[in-house]
N, C-alpha and C positions, 0 to 999 in steps of 0.2 A: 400369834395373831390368827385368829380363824378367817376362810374363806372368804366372810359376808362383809368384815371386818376389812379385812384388805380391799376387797371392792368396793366401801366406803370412803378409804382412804385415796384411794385414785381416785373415785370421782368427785372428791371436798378436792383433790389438786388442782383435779382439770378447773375446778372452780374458781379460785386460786388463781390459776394463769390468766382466765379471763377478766378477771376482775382489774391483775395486776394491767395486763395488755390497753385494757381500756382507759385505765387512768392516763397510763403511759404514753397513748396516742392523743389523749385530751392534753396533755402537758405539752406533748410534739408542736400539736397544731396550733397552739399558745406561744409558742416559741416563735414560732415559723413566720410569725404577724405582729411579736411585738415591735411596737413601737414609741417613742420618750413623747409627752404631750409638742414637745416645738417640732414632731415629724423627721426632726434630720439624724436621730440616732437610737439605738436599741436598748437605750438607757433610761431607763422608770424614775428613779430617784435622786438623790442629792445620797443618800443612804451606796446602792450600787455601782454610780458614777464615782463614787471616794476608791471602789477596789479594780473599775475598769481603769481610770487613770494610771493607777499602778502598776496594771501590768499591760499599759500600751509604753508607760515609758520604760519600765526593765527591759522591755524586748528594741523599741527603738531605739531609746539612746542612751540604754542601759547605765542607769541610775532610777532610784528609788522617788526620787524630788519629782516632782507635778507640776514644777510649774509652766512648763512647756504644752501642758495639756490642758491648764488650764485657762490660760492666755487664748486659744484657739476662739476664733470668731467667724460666725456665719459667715459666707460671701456676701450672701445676697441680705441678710435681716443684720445689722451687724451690731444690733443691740443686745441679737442672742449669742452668748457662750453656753454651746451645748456640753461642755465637759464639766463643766463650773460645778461648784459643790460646797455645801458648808462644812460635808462631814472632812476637816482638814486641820491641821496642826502647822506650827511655823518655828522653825528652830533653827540653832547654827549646822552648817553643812563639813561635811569633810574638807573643805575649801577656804572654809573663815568666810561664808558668807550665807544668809538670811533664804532659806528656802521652803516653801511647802509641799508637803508630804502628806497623804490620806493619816487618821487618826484609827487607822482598823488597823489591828493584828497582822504584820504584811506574811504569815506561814501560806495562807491560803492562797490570797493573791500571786506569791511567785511561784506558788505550784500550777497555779491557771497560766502565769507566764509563759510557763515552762511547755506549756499543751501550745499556746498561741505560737511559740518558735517554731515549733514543729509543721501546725496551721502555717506559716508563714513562709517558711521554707519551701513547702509543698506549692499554693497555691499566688507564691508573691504579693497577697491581698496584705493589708495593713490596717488596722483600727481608727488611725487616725484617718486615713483614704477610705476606708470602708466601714461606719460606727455603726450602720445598723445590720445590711448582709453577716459580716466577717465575728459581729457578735453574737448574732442569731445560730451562727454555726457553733461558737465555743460554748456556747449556754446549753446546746442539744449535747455535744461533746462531753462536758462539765458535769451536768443534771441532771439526763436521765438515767446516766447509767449511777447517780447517785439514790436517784428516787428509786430507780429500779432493788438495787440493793439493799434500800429500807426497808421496799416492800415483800424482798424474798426472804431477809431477816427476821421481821416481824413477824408475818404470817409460820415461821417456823418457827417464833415462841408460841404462837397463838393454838399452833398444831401438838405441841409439846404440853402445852400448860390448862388447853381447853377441856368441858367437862365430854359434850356430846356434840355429834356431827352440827346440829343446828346452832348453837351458838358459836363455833367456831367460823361458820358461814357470815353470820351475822358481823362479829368482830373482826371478818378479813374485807368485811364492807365498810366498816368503820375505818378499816388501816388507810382504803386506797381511795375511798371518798365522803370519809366524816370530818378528820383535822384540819385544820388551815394550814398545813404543811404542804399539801399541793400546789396553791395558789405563788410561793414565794416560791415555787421548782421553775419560776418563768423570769428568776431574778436575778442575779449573783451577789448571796448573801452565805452569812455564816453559819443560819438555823438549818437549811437544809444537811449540807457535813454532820454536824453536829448531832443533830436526828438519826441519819444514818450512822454513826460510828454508836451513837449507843446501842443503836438497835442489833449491829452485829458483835456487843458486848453481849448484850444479853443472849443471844443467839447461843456462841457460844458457852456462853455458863448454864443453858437448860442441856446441851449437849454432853457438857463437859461432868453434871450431875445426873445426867440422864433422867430429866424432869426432875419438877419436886411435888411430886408422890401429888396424891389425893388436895388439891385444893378446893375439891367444891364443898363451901362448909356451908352453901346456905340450898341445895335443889335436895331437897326428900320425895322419897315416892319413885313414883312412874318417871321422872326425869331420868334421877339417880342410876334407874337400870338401863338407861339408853349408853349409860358412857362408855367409850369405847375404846378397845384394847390399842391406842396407837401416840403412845408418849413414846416409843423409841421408834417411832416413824417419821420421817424427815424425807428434805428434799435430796437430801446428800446420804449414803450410808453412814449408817452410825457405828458403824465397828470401822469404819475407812476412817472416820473424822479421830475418834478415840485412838486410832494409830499414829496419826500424829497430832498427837497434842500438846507436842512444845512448840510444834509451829502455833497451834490454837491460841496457846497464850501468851507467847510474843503480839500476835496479833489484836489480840485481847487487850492487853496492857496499850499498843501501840493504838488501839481505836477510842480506850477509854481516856489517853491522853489529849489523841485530836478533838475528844467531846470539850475538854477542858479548853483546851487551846483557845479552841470558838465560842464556846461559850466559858467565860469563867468560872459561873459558879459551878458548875459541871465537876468542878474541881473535888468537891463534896462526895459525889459520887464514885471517883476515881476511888476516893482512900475508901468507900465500902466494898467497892468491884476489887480491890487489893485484898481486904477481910473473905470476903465471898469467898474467895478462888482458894485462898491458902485452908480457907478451913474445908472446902472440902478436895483439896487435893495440895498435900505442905510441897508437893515440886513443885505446880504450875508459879511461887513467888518468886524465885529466879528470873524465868525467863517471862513472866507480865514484869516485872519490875525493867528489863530490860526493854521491850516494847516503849514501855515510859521513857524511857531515858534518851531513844532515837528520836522518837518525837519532841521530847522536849530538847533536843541540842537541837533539831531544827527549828523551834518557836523560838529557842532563845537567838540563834546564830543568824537567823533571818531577820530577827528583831536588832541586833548590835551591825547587823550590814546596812541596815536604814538608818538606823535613829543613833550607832555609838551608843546605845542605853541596853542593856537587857529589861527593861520594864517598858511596856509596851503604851505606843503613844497616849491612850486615854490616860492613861494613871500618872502622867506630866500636868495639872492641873495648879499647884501650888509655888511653892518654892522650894529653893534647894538647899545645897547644905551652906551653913554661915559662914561667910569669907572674912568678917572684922565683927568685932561690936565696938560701938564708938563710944567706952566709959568718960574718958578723955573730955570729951563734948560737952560744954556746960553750957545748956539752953532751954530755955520752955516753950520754944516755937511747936507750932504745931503744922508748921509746913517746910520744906529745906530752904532754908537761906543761904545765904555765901557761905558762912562758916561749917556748914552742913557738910556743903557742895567740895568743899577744900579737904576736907577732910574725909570725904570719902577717897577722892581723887589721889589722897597722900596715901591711903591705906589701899587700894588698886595698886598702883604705882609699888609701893613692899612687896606685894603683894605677886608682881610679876604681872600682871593682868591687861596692866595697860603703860603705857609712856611717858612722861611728862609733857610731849608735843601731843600727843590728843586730846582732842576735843572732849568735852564733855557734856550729855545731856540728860536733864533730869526735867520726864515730863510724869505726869498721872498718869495712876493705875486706872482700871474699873475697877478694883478691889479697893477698901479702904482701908487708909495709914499703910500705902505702899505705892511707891513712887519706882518708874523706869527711869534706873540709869542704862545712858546708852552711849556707848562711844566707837564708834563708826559700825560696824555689824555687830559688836559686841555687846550683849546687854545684861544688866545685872540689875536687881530687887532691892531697892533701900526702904527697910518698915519701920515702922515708930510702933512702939507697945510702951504706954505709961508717958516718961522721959526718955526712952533709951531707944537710942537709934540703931538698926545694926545693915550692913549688906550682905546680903546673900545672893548666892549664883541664879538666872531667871530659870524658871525651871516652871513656868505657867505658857505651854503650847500654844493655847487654846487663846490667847491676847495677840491679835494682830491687829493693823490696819482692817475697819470696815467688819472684821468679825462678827458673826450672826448672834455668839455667844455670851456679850456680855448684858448684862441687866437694861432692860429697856427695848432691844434687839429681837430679842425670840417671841414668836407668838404662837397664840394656838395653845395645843397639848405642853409644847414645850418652853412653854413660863412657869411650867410644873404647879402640882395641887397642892394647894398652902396646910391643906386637914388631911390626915394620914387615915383619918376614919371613910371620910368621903374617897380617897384612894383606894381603900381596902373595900368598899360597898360596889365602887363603880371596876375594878379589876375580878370583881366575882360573881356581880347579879348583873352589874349595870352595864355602861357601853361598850366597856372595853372586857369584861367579865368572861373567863373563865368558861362560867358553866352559863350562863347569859347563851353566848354567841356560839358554844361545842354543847349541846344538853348530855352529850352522852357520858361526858367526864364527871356529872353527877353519881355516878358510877364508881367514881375511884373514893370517895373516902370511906364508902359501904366496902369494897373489897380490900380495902388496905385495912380496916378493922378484924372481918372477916380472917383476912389470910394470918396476919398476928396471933388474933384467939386462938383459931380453929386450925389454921393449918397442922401442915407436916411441920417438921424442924427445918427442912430446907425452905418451903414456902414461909416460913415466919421468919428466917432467918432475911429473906427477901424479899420480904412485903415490908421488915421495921426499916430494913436499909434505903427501899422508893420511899417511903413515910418518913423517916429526918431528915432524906435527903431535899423533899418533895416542899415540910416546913421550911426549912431552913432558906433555901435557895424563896420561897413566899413570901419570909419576914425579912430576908436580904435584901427585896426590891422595896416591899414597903416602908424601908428602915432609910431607904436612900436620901441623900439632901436633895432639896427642893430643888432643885434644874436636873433632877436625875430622874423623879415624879410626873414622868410625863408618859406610862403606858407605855413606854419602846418607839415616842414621836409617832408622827403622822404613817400608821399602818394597821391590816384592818383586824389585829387582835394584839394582845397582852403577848407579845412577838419572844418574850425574854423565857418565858418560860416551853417553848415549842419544842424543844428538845427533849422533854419529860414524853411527847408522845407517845415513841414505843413502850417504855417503861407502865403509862396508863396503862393503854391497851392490854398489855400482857397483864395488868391487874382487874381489867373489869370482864375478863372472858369468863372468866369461871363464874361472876358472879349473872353473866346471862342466861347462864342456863337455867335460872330460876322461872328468866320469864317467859319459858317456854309450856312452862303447864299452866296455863291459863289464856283465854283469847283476852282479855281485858291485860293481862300480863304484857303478851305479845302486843297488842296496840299500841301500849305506854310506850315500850324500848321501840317499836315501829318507829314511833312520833318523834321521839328522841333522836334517833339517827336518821332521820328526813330532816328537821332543822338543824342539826348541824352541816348535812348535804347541803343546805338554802344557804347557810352560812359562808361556806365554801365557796359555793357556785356565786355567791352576790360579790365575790375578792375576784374572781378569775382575769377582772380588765387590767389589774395589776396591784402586788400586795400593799404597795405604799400611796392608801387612800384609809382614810375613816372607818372604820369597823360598819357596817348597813345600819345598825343600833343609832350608833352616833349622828349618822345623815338625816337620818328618821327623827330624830329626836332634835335634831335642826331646821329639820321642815316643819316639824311640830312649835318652831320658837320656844322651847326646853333650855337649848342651848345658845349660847351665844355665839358668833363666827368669830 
């Protein structure tokens, strides 16, 4: 690296720091002042109250169940339960009795626990005595040093992957104030993790390949000669990191699983970030494989501490496995009668399940041709298909008493969009949209093209891996049933896919440097990454409100409330 060169690269750092620092303190002072609309707790949503409940009860009365949190009522307003939440599930407990439980992945939550015992210990404060101070301090504890870490990740693919000093300036202004990934750093949710752990995959697989070679396939000219000597320039030495690189890709492995963890479909990514690594280095599959495996025996073993289940509450929606089928039964009812009711009760009863002295009750589902049996906290599923009646174990969470969830109940976004096509217009141009509400992400299908065609082997290798990954995890939401069709509920972007953001970013840097030779060039990408800034800064009061699109388009009478 020549002289001139190096002194470029320190001062694109110093640049770097500032940029990161200022988000970082916009986040702080966000923190520092949130507060729930009823004023009495640090909690935004129905969304984040499901994972604060969880880990004010681990650490208090250590158990997984909520419902001690969620009973809580004002002194003084005592209409309001400021813990209250829809996002919740209801199942049998360790105990043989009827409790609810957040319906989020508890990995994350009882690692936030596990910071609050600590918090606790130290300072005797408590969440349920303390909901807005004691949470404002684990959110600053929790989040910045997660934001901080996406942003030291990121910009170190950006510094690896970028063509010339000026678009990599540009796209570390994008990292730290274009996504709507800032706005949810003031919440406790799962997109923030999730974000970060990709960004320090990727982090390390440019290090671990030591970039990948020439991606600028679209700046000719006078751009082209600006680019400059510093892909094995980093924050970290890259002969120190390359020294240990089985720690790298334990860690590797161990980050690309927490992506999955938090987000699911992430899972997609996992198995190319496994491809990646093995082809360009066959040791690093060992030990990322192992990474995986820690992680995942905590997702699962934290999941079977709560729930008895290794599948994680959301995915309890239906029914379980068949306990009788009633051939036996000769009937054309199409409701349960006595004879129904006898003969479930006779096949329970074989069955071990239940007694001959208990009660038995058989009320409606909200599902149709499916009826709750229920005999004292124990409850079991009898469906009818055709003539044939059969019971199966309850295994639908999400049906309790007053539930927000069943038909008739949800409003808003989340009575989900009956036309897949109007889902697909309004998650990309329109309110909740993509490239709508981020214009800078108009950016990634040009350079995921790009890097395909033209790159190196290593850049094509990982531009088609964001690019199936990028589809798939796109036509995974759009493909969802109709209560799942609702943009990621009441929040101010397409929340599901906010994880991809390092991954963008590390794909649209190369393609800015295009729009450096031209002042009409430079405006367009200006204009670009100032509305997505608007976008951002219009989320900052807190992320679970309506996209600015959407409000806009309600004040317009566009939309219906």
């Amino acid at each position: 690296m020549t002289e001139q060169a190096a002194g470029e690269v320190k001062t694109r750092r110093s640049a770097y720091l500032v940029f990161a620092l200022i988000a970082l303190a916009l986040t702080a002072g966000r923190i520092s002042v949130v507060t729930g609309r009823d004023g009495t707790t640090a909690f935004l949503s129905a969304n984040d109250r499901s994972r604060w409940c969880t880990v004010a009860s681990l650490v208090e009365h250590g158990t997984y169940a909520i419902d001690s949190q969620i009973e809580i009522v004002d002194p003084i307003r005592r209409h309001i339960h400021p813990w209250q939440t829809i996002d919740k599930v209801r199942h049998l407990g360790t105990d043989d009795k009827q409790h609810y439980y957040s319906s989020k992945p508890p990995l994350f939550p009882t690692a936030v626990a596990g910071i609050y015992k600590v918090v606790n210990l130290v300072t005797g404060m408590t969440l349920t005595d303390q909901p807005i101070y004691l949470a404002r301090i684990l959110l600053a504890i929790v989040n910045l040093p997660l934001l901080g870490i996406f942003y030291f990740a990121t910009m170190g693919c950006i510094e690896r992957i970028g063509n010339d000093d000026w678009s990599k300036r540009v796209a570390a202004l994008g990292c730290c104030f274009g996504t709507m990934l800032l706005p949810f750093a003031i919440s406790l949710n799962n997109h923030l993790p999730a974000a970060t752990a990709t960004a320090v995959v990727a982090w390390i697989y440019l290090v671990t390949v030591g970039g990948v070679g020439n991606t600028n396939v679209v700046v000719r000219g006078a751009a082209a000669s600006k680019k400059t000597e510093s892909k094995d320039a980093d924050f970290i030495d890259g002969d120190l990191l390359r020294r240990s690189q089985v720690l790298l890709f334990v860690c590797a492995g161990a980050c690309a699983a927490l992506a999955a963890a938090n987000e699911l479909p992430a899972l997609s990514m996992l198995v190319f970030w496994f491809g990646l690594f093995a082809w360009a280095k066959r040791a690093s599959a060992v030990p990322f494989i192992g990474g995986v495996v820690v992680v995942a025996l905590g997702f699962f073993g934290t999941n079977w501490l709560a729930h008895q289940s290794l599948r994680p509450p959301y995915a309890h929606r239906g029914n379980g496995v068949t306990l009788a089928v009633l051939d036996s039964l000769a009937t054309n009812s199409t409701e349960p009668d006595e004879s129904v009711t006898q003969e479930v009760r006779t096949r329970l009863v074989k069955a071990d399940m239940i007694t001959n002295a208990d009660e038995l009750e058989v009320i409606a589902s909200d599902e149709p041709a499916r009826w709750m049996v229920r005999s004292g906290e124990r409850q079991f599923a009898l469906l009818l298909a055709g003539n044939r009646w059969s019971v199966t174990a309850w295994d639908d969470w999400y049906e309790y008493p007053n539930t927000y969830w069943k038909e008739g109940s949800r409003r808003g976004v989340d009575q989900g969009e009956p036309s897949k096509l109007v889902y697909f217009s309004q998650m990309t141009f329109g309110h909740h949209g993509l490239f709508s509400l981020t214009p800078m992400w108009l950016l990634v299908p040009i350079g995921l093209v790009a890097g395909v065609v033209r790159g190196s082997p290593e850049a094509r290798r990982l531009m088609l891996a964001i690019s199936i990954a990028s589809v798939v995890c796109f036509l995974f939401y759009l493909n969802r049933p109709l209560i799942d069709r609702n943009y990621g509920g009441v929040s101010v972007c397409f929340r599901w896919l906010l994880w991809f953001a390092p991954l963008w970013l590390l794909v649209i840097t190369p393609v800015m440097a295009w729009f450096e030779t031209a002042p009409l060039r430079r405006g367009t990408l200006y204009t670009m990454l100032a509305l997505s800034v608007f976008s951002m800064s219009a989320s900052l009061e807190t992320p679970w409100q309506s996209p600015w699109i959407y409000r806009f388009w309600q004040f317009l009478g566009w939309l219906s409330t």
